[in-house]
C-alpha positions as a printed NumPy array, in Angstrom:
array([[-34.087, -21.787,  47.682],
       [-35.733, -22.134,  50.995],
       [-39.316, -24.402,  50.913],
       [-41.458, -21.238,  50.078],
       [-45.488, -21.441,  49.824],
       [-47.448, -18.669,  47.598],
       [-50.807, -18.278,  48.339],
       [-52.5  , -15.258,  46.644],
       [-55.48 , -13.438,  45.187],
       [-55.622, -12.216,  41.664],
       [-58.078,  -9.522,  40.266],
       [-58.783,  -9.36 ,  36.772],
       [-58.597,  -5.497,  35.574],
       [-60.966,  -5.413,  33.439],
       [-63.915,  -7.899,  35.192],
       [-62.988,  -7.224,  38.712],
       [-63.466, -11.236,  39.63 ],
       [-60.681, -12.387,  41.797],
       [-59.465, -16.036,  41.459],
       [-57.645, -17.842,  44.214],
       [-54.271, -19.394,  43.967],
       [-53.406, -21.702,  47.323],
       [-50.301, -23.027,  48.002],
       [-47.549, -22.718,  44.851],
       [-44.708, -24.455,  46.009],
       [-41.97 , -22.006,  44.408],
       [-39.604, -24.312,  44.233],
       [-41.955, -26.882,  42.307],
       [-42.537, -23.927,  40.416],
       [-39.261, -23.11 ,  39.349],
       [-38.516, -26.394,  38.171],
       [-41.447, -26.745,  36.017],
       [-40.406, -23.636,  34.459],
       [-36.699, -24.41 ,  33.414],
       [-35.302, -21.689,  35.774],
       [-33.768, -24.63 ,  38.314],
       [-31.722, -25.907,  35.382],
       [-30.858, -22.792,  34.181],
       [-29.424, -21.311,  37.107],
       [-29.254, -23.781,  40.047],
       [-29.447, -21.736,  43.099],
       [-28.298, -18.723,  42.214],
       [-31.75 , -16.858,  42.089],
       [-33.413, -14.848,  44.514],
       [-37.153, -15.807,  45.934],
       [-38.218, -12.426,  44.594],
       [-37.204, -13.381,  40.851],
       [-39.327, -16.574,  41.058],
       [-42.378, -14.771,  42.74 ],
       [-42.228, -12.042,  39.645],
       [-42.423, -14.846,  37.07 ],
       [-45.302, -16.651,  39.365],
       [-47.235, -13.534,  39.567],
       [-46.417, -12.544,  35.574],
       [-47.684, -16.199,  34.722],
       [-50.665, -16.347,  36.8  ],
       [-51.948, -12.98 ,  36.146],
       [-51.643, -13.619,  32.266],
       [-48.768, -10.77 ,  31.765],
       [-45.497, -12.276,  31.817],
       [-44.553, -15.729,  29.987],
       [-42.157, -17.412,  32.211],
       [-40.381, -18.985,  29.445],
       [-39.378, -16.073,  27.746],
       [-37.286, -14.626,  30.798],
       [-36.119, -18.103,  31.378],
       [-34.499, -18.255,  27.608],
       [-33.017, -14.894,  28.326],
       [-31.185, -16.408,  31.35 ],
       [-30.16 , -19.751,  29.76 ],
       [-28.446, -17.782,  26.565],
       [-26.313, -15.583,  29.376],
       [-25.549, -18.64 ,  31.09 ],
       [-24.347, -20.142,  28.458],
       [-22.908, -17.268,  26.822],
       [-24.939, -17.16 ,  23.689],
       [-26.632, -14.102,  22.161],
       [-29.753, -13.759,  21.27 ],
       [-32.085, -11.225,  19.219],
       [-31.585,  -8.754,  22.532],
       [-28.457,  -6.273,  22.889],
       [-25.785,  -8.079,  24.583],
       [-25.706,  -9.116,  28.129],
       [-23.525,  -6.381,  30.329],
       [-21.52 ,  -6.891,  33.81 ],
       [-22.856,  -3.704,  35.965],
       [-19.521,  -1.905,  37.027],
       [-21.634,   0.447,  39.772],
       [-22.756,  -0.131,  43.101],
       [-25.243,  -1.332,  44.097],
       [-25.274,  -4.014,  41.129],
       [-21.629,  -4.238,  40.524],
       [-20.619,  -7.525,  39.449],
       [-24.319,  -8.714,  38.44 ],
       [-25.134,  -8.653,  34.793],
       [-28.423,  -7.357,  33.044],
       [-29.842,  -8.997,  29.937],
       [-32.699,  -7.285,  27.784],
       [-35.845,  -9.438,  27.535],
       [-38.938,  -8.342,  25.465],
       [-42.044,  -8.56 ,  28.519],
       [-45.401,  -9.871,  27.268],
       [-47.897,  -6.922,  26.243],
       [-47.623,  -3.888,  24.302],
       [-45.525,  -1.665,  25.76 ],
       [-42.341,  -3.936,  24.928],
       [-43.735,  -3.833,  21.601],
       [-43.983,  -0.199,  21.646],
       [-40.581,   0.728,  23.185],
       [-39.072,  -1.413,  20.317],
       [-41.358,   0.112,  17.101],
       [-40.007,   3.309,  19.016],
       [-36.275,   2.558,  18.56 ],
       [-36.673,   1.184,  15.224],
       [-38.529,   4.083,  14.053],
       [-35.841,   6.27 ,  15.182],
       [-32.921,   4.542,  14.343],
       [-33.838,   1.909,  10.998],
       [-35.207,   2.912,   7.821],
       [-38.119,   1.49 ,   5.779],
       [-36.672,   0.568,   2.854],
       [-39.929,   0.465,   1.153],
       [-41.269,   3.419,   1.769],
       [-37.638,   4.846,   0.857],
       [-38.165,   2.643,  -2.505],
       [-40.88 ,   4.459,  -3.063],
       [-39.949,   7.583,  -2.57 ],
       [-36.965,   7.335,  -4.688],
       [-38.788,   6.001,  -7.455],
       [-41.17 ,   8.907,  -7.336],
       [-37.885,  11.264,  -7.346],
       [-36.36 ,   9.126,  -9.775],
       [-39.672,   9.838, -12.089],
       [-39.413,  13.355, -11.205],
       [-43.272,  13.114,  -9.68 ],
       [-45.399,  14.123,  -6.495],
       [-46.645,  11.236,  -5.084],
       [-48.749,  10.724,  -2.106],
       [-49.904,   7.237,   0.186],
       [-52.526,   5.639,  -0.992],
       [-54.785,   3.507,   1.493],
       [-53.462,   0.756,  -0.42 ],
       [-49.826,   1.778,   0.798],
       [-50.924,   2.013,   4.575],
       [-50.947,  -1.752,   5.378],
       [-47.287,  -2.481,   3.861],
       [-45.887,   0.648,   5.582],
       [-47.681,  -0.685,   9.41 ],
       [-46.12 ,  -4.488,   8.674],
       [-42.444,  -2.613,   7.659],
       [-42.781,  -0.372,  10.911],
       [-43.619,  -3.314,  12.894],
       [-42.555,  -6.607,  11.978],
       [-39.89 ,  -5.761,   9.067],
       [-37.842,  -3.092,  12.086],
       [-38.518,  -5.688,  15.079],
       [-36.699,  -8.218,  12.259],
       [-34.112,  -5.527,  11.48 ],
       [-33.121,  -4.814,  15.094],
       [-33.401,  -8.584,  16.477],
       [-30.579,  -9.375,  13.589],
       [-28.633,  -6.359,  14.639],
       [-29.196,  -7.535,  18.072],
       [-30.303,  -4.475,  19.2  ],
       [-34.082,  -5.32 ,  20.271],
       [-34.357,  -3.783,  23.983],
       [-36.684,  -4.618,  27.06 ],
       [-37.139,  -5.117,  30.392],
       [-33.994,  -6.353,  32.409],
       [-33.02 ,  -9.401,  34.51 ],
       [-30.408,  -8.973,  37.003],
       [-28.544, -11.957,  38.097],
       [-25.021, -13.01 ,  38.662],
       [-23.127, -16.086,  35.801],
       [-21.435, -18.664,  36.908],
       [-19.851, -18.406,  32.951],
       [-16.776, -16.541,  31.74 ],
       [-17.431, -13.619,  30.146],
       [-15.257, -12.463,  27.097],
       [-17.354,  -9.366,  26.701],
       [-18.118,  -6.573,  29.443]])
């Protein structure tokens, strides 16, 4: 990577205060953050300036999308579907690998997919022992906070073991073998 020099100005949403940032040597950067060791060389300026700009704003950890890159590289899964080789132009011959992006909507766009596609096995206990009892039986508010942690945390569980969790992507080309396309 060429000797590149970030200045910038960053305005908080919800204040409206901008902070100055002078002169972040990327490269410095980029080794603080793992991504030099991870991938030596073979990322693009643009990459590096997203993770500045997501760590300096508050919205992205850097760490997380440098994990993602060090399990491709070293062909490891993780919680996240499985790294693929793009087949089409104009990405053909770079792979994409899922990572989960700071905030809520990652969070979202994964409660989404478990919703749709895992069960709440407590909920379905519940129901079945109602059945089972041949009764009507409705949610309590004292059933509301188990169901939220099950929809949340127990499917985000669920899916990471399936490795299934989705999110954002990072495009890069591996120096590694694949086995798997």
């Amino acid at each position: 990577m060429p000797n590149v020099s970030i200045s910038a100005t960053i305005v908080e949403d919800d204040t409206g205060r901008a902070t100055e940032v002078s002169d972040v040597d990327l490269r410095e950067f980029s080794k603080q953050i793992g991504l030099e060791q991870v991938a030596p060389g073979r990322y693009s300026i643009l990459l590096a300036v997203n993770l500045l700009g997501g760590a300096l704003s508050g919205v992205q950890n850097p760490a997380q999308v440098v994990h993602e890159i060090a399990l491709l590289e070293n062909n490891e899964l993780g919680k996240f579907k499985a790294p693929i080789k793009n087949r089409h132009p104009p990405l053909r011959g770079l792979w994409h690998k899922h990572y989960q992006q700071s905030g809520l909507a990652s969070l979202a766009m994964n409660v989404n997919k478990g919703a749709q596609s895992v069960r709440h096995p407590s909920f379905e206990q519940k129901m079945q022992e109602a059945n089972e009892a041949g009764e009507l039986r409705y949610l309590t508010p004292e059933d509301i906070p188990a169901l939220v942690e099950d929809a949340i945390n127990g499917n985000r569980q669920r899916l990471a073991k399936r490795q299934a969790l989705t999110g954002e992507w990072i495009i890069l080309p591996s120096m590694r073998v694949r086995t798997t396309t």
